[in-house]
Every structure is written in structure tokens, then in C-alpha cells.
C-alpha positions in Angstrom: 180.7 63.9 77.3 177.0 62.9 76.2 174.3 62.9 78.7 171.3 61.0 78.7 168.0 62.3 80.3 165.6 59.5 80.9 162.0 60.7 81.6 159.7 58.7 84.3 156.1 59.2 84.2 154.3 57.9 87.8 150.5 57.4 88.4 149.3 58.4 91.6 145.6 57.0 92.4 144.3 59.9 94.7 143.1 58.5 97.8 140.6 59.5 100.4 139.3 58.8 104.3 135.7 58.8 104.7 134.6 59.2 108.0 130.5 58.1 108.8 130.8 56.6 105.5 127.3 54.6 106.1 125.3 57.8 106.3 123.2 59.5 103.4 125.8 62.0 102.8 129.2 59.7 103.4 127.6 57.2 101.0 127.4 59.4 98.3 130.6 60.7 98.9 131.9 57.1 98.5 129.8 56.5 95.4 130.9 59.8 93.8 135.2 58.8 94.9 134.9 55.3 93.7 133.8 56.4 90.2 136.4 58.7 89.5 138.5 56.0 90.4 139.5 56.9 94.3 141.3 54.9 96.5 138.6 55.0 99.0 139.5 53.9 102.9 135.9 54.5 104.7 135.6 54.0 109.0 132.3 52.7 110.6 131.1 52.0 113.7 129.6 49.3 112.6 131.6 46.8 110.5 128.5 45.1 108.9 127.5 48.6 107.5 130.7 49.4 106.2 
């Protein structure tokens, strides 16, 4: 009896929740996530910030 072993390889984008992401330090924690390619979710009080 033979058996065959298949190997799967899966990606997983790291993500993140920023929360006051339209302060000093929240923006560069979205700048800094986005470049090392984060999948960045950010909350806001104010929409037009965000």
C-alpha cells in the first residue's frame, strides 16, 4: 500500500485593530503596519479622519 503526502503551504496576512488611529501615535502605528504589509482595520470617531 503506497501513501502519498501532499504538502500545503498557506499565507496568512497578519492583521491588526487600531484604536484612535487619527492621533500622532495611532498614525504612526498605521504607517509602520501598512508597510510591513498588515491588514490594517483602524476605528475613529470621526469618519472623515479615518
Amino acid at each position: 500500500m503506497a501513501i502519498s503526502v501532499t504538502a500545503t503551504t498557506f499565507t496568512v496576512t497578519p492583521k491588526i485593530l487600531v484604536l484612535g488611529a487619527t492621533g500622532p501615535t495611532g498614525c504612526h502605528i498605521v504607517n509602520q503596519a501598512v508597510s510591513r504589509g498588515y491588514d490594517v482595520t483602524v476605528l475613529a470617531r470621526s469618519p472623515e479622519k479615518a
